[in-house]
C-alpha positions as CSV (number, residue, x, y, z in Angstrom):
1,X,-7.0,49.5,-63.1
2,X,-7.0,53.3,-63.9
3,X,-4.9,54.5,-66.2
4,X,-1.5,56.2,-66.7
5,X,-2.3,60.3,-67.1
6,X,-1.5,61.2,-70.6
7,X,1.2,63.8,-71.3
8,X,-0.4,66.8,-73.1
9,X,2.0,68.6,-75.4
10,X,2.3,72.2,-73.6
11,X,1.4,75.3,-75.8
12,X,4.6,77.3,-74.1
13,X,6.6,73.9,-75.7
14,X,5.1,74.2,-78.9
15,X,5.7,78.1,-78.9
16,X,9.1,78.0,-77.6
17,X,10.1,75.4,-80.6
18,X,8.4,77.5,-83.2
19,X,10.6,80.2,-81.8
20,X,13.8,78.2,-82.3
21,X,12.6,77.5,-85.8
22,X,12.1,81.3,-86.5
23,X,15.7,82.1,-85.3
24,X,17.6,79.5,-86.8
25,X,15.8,79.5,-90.3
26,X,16.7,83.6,-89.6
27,X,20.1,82.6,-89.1
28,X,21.0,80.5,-91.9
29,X,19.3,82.7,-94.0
30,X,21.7,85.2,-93.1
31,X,24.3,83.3,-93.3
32,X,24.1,82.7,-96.9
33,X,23.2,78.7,-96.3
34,X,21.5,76.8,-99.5
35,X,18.2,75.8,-97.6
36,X,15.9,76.2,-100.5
37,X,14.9,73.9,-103.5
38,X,17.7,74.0,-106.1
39,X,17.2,75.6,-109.5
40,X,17.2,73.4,-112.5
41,X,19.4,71.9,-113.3
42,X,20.0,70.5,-109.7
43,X,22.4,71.7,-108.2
44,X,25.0,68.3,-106.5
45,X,24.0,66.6,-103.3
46,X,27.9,68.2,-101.7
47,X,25.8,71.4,-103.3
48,X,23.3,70.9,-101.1
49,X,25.4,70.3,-97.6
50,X,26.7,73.5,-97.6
51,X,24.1,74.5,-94.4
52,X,25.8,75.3,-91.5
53,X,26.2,72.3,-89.0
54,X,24.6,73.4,-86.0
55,X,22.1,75.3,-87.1
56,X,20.8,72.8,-89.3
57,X,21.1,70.6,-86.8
58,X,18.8,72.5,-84.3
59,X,16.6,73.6,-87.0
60,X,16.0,70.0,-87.7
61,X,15.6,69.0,-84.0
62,X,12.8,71.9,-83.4
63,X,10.8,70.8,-86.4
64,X,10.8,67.0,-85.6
65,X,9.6,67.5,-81.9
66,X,7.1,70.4,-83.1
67,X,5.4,68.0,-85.6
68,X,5.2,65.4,-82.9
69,X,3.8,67.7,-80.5
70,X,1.1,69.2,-83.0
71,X,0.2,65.2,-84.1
72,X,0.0,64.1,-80.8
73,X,1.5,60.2,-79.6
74,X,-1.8,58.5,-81.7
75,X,-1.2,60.2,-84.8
76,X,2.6,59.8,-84.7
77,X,2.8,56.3,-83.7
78,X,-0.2,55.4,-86.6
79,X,2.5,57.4,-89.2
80,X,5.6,55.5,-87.5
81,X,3.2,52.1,-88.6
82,X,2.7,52.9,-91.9
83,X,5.8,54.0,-93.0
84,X,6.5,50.8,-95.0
85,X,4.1,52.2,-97.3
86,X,5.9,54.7,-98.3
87,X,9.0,52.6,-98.6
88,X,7.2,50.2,-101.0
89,X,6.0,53.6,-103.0
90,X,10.1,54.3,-103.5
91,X,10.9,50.7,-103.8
92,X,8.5,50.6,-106.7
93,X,10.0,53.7,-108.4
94,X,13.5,52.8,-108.2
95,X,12.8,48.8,-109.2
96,X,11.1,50.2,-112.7
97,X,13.6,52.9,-112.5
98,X,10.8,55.6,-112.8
99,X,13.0,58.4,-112.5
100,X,14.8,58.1,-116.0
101,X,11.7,58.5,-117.8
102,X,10.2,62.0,-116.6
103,X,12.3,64.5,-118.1
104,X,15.2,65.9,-116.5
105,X,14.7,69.8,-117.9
106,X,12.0,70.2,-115.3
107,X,9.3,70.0,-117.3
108,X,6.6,67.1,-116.8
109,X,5.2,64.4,-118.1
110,X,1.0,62.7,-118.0
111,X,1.1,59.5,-116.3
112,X,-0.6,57.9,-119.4
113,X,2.4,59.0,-121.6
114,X,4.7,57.0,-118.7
115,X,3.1,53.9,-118.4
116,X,3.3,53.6,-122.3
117,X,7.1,54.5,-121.8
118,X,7.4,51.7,-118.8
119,X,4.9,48.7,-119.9
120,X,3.2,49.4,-116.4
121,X,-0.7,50.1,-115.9
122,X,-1.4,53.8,-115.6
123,X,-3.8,53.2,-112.6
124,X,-0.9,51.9,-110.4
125,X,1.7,54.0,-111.6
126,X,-0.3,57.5,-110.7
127,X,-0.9,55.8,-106.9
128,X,2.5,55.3,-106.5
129,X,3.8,58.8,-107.7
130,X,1.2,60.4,-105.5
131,X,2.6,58.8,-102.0
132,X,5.5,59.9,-103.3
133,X,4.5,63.6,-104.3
134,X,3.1,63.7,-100.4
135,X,6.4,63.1,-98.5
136,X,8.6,65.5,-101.1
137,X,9.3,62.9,-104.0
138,X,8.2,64.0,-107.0
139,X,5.5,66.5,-107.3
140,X,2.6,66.8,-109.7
141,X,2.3,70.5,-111.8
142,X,-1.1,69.4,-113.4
143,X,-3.4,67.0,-112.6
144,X,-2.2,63.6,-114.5
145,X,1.1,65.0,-115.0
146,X,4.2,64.6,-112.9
147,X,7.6,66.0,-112.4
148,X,11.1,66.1,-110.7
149,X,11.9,68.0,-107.4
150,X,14.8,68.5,-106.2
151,X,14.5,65.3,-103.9
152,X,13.5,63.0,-106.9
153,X,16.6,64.4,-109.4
154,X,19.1,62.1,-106.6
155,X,17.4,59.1,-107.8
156,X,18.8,60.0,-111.7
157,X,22.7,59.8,-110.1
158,X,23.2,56.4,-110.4
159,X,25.1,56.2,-107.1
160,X,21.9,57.4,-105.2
161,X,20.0,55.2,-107.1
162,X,21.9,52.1,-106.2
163,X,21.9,53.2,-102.7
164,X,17.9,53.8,-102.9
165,X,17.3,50.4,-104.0
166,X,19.4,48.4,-101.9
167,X,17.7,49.9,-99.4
168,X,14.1,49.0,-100.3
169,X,15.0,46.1,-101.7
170,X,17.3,43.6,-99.5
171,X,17.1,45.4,-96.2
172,X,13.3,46.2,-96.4
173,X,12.5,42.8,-97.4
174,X,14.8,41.8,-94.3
175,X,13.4,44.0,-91.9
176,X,10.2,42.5,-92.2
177,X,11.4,39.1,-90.8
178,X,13.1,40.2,-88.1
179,X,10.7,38.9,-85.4
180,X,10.0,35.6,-86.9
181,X,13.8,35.5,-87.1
182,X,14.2,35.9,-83.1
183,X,12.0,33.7,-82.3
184,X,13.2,30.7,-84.5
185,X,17.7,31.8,-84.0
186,X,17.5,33.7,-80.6
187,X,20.5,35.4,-79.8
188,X,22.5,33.9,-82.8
189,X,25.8,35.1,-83.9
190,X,25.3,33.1,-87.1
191,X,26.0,35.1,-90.1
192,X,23.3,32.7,-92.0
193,X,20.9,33.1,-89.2
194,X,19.9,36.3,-90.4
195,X,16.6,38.0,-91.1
196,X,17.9,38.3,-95.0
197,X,18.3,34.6,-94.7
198,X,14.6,34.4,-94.2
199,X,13.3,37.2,-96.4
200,X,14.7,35.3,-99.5
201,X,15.1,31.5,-98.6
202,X,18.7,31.3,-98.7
203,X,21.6,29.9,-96.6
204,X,24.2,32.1,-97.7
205,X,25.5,34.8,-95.4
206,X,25.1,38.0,-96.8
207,X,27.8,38.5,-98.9
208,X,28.1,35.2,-100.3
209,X,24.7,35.8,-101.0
210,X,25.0,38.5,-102.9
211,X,28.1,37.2,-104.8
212,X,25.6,34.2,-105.4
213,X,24.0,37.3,-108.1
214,X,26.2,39.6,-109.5
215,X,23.8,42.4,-109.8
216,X,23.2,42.4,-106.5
217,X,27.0,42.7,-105.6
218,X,27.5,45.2,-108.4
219,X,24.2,47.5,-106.6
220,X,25.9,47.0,-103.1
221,X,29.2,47.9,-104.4
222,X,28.2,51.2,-106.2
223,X,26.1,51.7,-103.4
224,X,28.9,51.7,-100.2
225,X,31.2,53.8,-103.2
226,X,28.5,56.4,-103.2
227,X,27.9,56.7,-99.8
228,X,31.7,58.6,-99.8
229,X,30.3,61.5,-101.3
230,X,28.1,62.7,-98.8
231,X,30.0,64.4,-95.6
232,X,29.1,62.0,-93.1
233,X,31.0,59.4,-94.8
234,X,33.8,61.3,-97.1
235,X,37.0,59.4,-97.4
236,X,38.7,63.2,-96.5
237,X,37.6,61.7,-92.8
238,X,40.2,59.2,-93.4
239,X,42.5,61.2,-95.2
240,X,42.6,63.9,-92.4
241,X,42.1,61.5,-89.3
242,X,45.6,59.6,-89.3
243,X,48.6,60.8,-89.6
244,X,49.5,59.2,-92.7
245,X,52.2,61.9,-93.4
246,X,54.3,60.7,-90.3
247,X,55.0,57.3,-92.3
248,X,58.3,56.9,-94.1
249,X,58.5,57.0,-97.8
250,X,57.0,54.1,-99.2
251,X,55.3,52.4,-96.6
252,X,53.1,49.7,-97.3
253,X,49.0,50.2,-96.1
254,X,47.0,46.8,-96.6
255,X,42.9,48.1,-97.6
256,X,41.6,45.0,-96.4
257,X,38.2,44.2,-97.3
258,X,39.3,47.6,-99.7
259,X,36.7,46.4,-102.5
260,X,37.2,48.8,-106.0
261,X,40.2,50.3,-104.4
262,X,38.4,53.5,-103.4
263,X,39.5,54.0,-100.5
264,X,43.2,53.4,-101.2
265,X,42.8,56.0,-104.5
266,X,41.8,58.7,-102.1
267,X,44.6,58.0,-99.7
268,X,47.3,57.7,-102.5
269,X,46.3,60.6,-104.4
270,X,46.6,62.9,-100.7
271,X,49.6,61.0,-99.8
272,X,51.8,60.6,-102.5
273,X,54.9,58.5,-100.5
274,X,52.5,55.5,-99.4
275,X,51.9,52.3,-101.6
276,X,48.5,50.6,-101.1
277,X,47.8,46.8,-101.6
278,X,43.9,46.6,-101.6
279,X,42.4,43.0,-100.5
280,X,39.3,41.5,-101.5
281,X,37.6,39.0,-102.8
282,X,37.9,38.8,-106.2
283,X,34.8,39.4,-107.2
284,X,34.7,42.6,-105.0
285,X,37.7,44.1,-107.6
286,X,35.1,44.0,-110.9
287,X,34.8,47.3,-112.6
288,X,37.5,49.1,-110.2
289,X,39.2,52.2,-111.8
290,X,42.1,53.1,-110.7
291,X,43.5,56.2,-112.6
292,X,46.8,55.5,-114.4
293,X,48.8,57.7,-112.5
294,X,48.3,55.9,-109.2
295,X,48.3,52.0,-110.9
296,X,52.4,52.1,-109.6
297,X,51.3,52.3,-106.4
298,X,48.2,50.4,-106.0
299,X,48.0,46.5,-106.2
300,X,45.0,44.3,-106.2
301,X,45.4,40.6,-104.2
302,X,42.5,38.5,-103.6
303,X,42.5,37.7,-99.9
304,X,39.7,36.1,-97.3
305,X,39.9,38.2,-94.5
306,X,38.6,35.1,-92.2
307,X,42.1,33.8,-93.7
308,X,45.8,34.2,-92.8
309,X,47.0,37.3,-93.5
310,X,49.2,36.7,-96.9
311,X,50.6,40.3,-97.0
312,X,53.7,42.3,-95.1
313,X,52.4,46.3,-94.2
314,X,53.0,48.8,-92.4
315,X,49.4,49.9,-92.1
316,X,46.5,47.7,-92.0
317,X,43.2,49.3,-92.7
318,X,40.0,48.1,-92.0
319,X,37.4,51.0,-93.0
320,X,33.8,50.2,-92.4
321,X,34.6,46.3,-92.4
322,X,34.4,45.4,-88.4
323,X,30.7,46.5,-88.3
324,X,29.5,44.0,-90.7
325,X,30.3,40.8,-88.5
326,X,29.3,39.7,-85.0
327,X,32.1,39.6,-82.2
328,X,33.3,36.3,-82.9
329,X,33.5,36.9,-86.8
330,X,35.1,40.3,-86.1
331,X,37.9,38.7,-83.7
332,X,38.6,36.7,-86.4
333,X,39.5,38.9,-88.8
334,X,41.8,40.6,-86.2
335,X,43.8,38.1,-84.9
336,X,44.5,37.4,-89.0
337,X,45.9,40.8,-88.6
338,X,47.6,41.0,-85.6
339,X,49.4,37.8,-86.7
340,X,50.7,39.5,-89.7
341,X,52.1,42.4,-88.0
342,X,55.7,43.9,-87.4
343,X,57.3,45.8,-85.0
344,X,55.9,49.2,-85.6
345,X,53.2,48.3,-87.6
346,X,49.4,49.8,-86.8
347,X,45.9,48.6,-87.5
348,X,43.8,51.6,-88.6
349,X,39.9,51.1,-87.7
350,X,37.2,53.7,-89.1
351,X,34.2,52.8,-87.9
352,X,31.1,54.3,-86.0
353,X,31.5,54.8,-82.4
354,X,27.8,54.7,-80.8
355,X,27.5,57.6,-78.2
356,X,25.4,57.2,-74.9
357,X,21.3,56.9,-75.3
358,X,20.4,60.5,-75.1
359,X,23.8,62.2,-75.5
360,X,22.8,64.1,-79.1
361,X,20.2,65.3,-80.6
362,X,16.9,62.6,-81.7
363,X,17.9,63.5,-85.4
364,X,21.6,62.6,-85.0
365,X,21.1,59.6,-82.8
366,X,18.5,58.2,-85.4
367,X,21.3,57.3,-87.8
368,X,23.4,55.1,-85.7
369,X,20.0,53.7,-84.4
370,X,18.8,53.2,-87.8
371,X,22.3,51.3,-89.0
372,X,22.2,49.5,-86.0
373,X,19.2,47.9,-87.0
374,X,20.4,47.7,-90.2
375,X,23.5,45.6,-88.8
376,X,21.3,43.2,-86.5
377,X,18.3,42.9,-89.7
378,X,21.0,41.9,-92.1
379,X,24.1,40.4,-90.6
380,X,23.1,39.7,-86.9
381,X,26.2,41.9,-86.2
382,X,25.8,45.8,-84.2
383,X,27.1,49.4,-84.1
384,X,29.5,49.5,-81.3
385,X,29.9,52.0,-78.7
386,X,33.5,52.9,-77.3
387,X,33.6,50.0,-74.5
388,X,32.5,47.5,-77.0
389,X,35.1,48.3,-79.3
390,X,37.7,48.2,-76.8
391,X,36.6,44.9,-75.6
392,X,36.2,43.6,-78.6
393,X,40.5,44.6,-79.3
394,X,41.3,43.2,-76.2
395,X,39.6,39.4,-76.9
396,X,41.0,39.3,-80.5
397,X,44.3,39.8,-78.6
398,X,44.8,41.3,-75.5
399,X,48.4,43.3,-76.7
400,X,46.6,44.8,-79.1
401,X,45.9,48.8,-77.5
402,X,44.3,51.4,-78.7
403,X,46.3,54.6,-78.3
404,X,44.2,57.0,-80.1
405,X,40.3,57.8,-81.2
406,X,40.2,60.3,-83.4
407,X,36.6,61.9,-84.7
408,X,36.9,64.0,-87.3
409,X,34.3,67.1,-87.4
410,X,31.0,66.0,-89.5
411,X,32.2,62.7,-89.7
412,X,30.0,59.4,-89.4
413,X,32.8,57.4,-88.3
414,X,35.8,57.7,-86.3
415,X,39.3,56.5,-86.8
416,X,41.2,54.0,-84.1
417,X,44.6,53.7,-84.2
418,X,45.7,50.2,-82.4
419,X,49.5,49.1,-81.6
420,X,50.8,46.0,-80.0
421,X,52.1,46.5,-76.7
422,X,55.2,44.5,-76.5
């Protein structure tokens, strides 16, 4: 049988994109944006945002498809393959926590003078430092010697480095049982049928799993925290997204599944009428710190969310909770609320919205595609598009409406507002 002709990347494609590159790069430039490697010390990963949206955007778009087109389809999808290598590379640095011991002035350190530091052999150490040093992590000044960049400073902010290692760590190990896991729970909604349930033998659901050892809730925890200070995910999404103001003087909100009380901190400190009772699990509330000026006006109750609803508000928020459970897990936990609510009261849902295949740019579309992966690796649950999300409100209860979506520029996540319609 002949063969399918193979596309060729086009020269006038490859110049065309090169061209883009030229004028936005020129552009943001001009502008002023922070595009460059920071000086020492480094400057803060909000530092580091302050490129213009839609130039970076493009800028970003125009270099991905230009190095795909100059690769070629073999040499990308060979790179694609081996990209677990890579991972393991970063998985090994942030496991021995590699970062901590080359200095943070800048200046460098022999590889030798590091494995002595860390216990670890020299020989393995200098391999996995130079992966690194290829994709931007790390570099090496001298021969034997190695240093920070500016990528490699994030893993010494311990929020970052939380975040790093959960990621190589749980949902790595996870991803790589994903197929064996179809093929022995197809098309579960189990949340202990899980790839993670494979990858480490266990027949916990997440969570519970990592309740099971502390550290690994503590990592998670500090992780999800951290997470807020990036734009995508800043809490000034929420903040800005509802109209908290429009809520009487001392209204109650209910941060359910609220962990630390972060969330609730950053709402009570813009809005300064609203009391907050955060719910959790009470191993979810270890090491919170909520500032004494707000500890009047922010409680802590231990509450299962798969539970009835024990409190009274007239706000229920569920920030980033939905996401983490398949549809009949997530009905669940909104009939608890709905049962629990007043005349008046609202149900406040941040969560992603997935846009239509094809509808933004490869580089933005990657990160919903990426955490829907995640969602379906680790909790056999799924990012949601708009019609999913309103299907899923009606079946928890079909008086339940949403009356308003509400996406707030360079934000990750957008905020529902649901009512009862009685």
């Amino acid at each position: 049988m002949a063969q399918p002709p193979i596309l060729r990347p086009d020269l006038d494609t490859i110049v065309s994109l090169a061209e883009t590159i030229s004028r936005c790069a020129r552009q943001l430039e001009s502008s002023g944006a922070s595009v460059g490697t920071p000086p020492s010390p480094p400057a803060s990963p909000k530092t580091q945002q302050n490129i213009q949206g839609t130039e970076r955007t493009e800028l970003r778009e125009a270099c991905d498809k230009l190095l795909y087109l100059a690769a070629g389809p073999y040499e990308h999808l060979m790179a694609t393959a081996q990209s677990h290598r890579v991972e393991a590379a970063l998985q090994f640095a942030a496991h021995f926590d590699l970062a901590s011991y080359v200095p943070s002035d800048g200046s460098s350190i022999a590889f030798s003078e590091l494995a002595a530091a860390t216990g670890l052999p020299t020989l393995q150490i200098s391999r996995m430092f130079r992966i690194l040093v290829v994709y931007h992590i790390f570099c090496e000044p001298r021969l034997g010697f190695v240093a920070h960049n500016a990528c490699s400073r994030l893993l010494l902010e311990q929020h970052i480095h939380a975040t790093v290692s959960y990621y190589t760590d749980e949902s790595f190990r996870a991803a790589s049982c994903l197929s064996e896991t179809t093929r022995k729970w197809p098309g579960t909604q189990e949340r202990n049928e899980t790839a993670l349930n494979l990858a480490y033998n266990t027949t916990l659901p997440k969570f519970e799993f990592f309740n099971a050892e502390p550290w690994r809730a503590a990592r998670f925890r500090m992780a999800m925290a951290g997470m807020t200070q990036g734009e995508s995910f800043s809490l000034q999404h929420l903040v800005q997204g509802f109209d908290w103001a429009s809520l009487p003087e001392g209204s109650m909100v209910a941060d359910i599944g609220g962990g630390g009380g972060h969330v609730s901190v950053a709402l009570a400190k813009a809005h300064t009428k609203l009391n907050f009772i955060v719910q959790d699990l009470k191993t979810a509330f270890d090491g919170n710190s909520i500032p004494e000026s707000l500890s009047g006006r922010i409680s802590f109750r231990e509450h299962n969310f798969f539970t009835t609803q024990p409190s009274s508000a007239d706000v229920f928020l569920l920030r980033w909770i939905l996401h983490d459970y398949p549809d009949k897990f997530a009905r669940k936990i909104l009939q608890n609320t709905v049962a629990a609510m007043k005349p008046g009261s609202r149900i406040v849902v941040m969560e992603g919205v997935m846009q239509p295949p094809g509808s933004q740019s490869h580089i933005c579309e990657r990160k919903s595609r990426l955490l829907d992966v995640a969602m379906m690796t680790l909790l056999n649950s799924s990012e949601r598009d708009l019609d999913a999300w309103k299907s899923l409100f009606y079946e928890a209860d079909p008086s339940l409406k949403l009356v308003k979506v509400t996406t707030p520029a360079a934000s990750a996540l957008s905020v529902m507002e649901l009512q009862l319609d009685v």
